[in-house]
C-alpha positions as MATLAB code, in Angstrom:
seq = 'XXXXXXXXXXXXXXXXXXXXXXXXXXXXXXXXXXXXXXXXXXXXXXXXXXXXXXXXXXXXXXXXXXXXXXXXXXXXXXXXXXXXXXXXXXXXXXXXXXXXXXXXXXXXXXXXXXXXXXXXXXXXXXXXXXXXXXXXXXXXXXXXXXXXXXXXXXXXXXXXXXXXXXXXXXXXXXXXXXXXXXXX';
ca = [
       0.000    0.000    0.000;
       2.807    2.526    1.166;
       6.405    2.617   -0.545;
       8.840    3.795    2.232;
      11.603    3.796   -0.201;
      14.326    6.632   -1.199;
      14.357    6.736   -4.092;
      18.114    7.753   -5.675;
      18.586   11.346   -6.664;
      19.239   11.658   -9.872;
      20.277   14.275  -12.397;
      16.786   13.802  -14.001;
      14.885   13.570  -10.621;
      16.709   16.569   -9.400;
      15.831   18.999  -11.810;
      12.211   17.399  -12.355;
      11.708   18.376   -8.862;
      13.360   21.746   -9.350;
      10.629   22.340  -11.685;
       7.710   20.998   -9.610;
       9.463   23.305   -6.947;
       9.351   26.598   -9.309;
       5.670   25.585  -10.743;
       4.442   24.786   -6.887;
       5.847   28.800   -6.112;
       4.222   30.406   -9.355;
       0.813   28.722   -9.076;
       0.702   29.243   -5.673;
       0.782   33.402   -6.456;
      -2.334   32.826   -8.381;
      -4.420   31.691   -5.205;
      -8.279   32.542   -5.149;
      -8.906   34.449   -2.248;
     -12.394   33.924   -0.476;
     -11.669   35.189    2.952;
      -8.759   37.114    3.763;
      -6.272   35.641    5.991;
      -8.744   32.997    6.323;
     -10.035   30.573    3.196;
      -7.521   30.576   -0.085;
      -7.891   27.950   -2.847;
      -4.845   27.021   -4.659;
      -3.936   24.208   -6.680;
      -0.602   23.803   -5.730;
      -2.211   20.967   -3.911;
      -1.613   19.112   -7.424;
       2.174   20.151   -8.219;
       2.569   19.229   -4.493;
       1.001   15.366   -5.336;
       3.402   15.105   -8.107;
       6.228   16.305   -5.906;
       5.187   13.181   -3.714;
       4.796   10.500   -6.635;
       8.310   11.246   -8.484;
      10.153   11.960   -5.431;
       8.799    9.635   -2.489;
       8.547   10.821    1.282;
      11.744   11.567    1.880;
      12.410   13.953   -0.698;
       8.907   15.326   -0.840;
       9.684   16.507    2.356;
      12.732   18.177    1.704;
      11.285   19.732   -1.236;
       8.158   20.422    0.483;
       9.749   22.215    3.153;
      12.048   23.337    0.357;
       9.141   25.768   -1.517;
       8.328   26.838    1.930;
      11.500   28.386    2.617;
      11.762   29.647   -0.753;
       8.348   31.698   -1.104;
       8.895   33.538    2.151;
      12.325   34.283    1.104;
      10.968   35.735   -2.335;
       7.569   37.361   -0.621;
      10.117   39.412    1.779;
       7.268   39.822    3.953;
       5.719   38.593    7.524;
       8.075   36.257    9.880;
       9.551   33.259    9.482;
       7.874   30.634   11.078;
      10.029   27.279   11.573;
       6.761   25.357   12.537;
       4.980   26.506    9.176;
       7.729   24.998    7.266;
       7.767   21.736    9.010;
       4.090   21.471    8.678;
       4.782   21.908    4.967;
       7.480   19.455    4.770;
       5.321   16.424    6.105;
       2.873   17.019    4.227;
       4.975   16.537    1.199;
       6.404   13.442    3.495;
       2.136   12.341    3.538;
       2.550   12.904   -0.142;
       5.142   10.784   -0.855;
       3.738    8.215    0.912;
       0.355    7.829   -0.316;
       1.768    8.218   -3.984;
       5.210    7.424   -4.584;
       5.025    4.484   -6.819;
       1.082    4.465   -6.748;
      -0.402    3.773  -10.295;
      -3.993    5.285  -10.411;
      -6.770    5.031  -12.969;
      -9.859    7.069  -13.581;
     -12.325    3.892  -14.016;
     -10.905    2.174  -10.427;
     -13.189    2.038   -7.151;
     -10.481    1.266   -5.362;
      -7.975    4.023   -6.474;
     -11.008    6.822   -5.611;
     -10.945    5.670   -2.226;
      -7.379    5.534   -1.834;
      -7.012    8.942   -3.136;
     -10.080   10.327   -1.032;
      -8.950    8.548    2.111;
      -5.102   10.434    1.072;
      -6.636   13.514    0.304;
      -8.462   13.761    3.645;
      -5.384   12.547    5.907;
      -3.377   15.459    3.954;
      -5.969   18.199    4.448;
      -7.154   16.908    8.082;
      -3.734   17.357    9.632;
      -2.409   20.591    7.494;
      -5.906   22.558    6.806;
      -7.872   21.494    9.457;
      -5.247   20.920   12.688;
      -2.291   22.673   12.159;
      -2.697   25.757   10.159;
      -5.705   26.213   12.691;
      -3.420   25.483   15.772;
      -0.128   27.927   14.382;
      -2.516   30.644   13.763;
      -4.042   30.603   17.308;
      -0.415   30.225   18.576;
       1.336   32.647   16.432;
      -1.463   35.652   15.738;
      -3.832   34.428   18.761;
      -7.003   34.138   16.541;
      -8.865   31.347   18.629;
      -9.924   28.121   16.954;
     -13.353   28.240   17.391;
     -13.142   32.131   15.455;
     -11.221   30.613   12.985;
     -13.730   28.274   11.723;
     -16.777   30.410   12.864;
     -15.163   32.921   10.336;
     -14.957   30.407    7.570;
     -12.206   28.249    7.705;
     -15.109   25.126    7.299;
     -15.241   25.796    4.113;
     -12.372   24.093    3.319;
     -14.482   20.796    3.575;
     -15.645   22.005    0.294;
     -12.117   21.698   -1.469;
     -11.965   17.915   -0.426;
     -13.938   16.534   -3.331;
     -12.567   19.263   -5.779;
      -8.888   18.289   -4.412;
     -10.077   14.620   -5.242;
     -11.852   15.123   -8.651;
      -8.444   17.442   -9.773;
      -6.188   14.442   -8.747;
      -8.029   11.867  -10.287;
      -8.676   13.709  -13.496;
      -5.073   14.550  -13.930;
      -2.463   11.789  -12.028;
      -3.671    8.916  -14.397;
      -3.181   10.794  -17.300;
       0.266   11.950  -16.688;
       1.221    8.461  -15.253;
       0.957    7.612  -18.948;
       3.779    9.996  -19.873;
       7.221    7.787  -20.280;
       9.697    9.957  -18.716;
       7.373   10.814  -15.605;
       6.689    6.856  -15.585;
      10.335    6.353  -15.232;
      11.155    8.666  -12.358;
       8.157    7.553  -10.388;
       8.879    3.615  -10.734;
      13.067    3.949  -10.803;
];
């Protein structure tokens, strides 16, 4: 079910992920913005998954954790927060996990579950525990405002997060050079 392997780094897997890294940054700049401070859809969500397929947990950490460090460095505003980054980084550890070496196709029961039941582990314990718990820590906005304000909205983005996935991992699981740095 889970491949807890490291994959090797390679040139190819290096810059693939230096890509996915660069692509994760720009899309995230065109976020939707529902409530400020509060409820933002992205789909880096999807560059994120494909960090985890072709690179594993391991490196989907570091490269998680890697485009964390990188966007605050380029926004040159607010704080750096260590704990934001780290919540970053295992999620692209969750990721890799769930998808590193995972084939899925469109017409399978049993890869919609598995991506729904991935999906909901990712967003339960980044959208739904920690960003909630960091913000209460870090700008004192209780928990209980934060998702009286909005922030259950999110449960929204769970079947658009799975739809997205499923619509578009299967199909580029058919390209040959993304098939050979997910399986090698």
């Amino acid at each position: 079910m889970f491949q807890f392997k490291v994959p090797q780094l390679t040139t190819k897997r290096l810059v693939t992920l230096a890509i996915l890294i660069s692509l994760s940054i720009i899309i995230s700049k065109f976020s939707i913005i529902i409530i400020p401070n509060q409820l933002v859809l992205s789909f880096t969500f999807l560059v994120d998954t494909i960090i985890g397929m072709i690179a594993g947990p391991i490196w989907g950490f570091i490269s998680l954790g890697l485009i964390d460090v990188v966007d605050y460095l380029s926004s040159g505003q607010g704080n750096f927060i260590i704990w934001w980054t780290l919540m970053e980084a295992i999620q692209g550890f969750l990721y890799g996990l769930f998808f590193y070496k995972r084939p899925l196709s469109w017409t399978s029961k049993k890869d919609w579950l598995y991506v729904s039941l991935a999906v909901f582990v990712v967003m339960l314990f980044g959208t739904f525990i920690m960003t909630p718990l960091l913000i209460q820590i870090y700008f004192h906005v209780p928990f209980w405002a934060q998702y009286a304000a909005g922030r259950w909205f999110k449960i929204f983005e769970i079947p658009l997060r799975i739809v997205v996935t499923m619509l578009v991992l299967p199909q580029l699981q058919r390209i040959p050079e993304l098939k050979r740095l997910m399986n090698n």
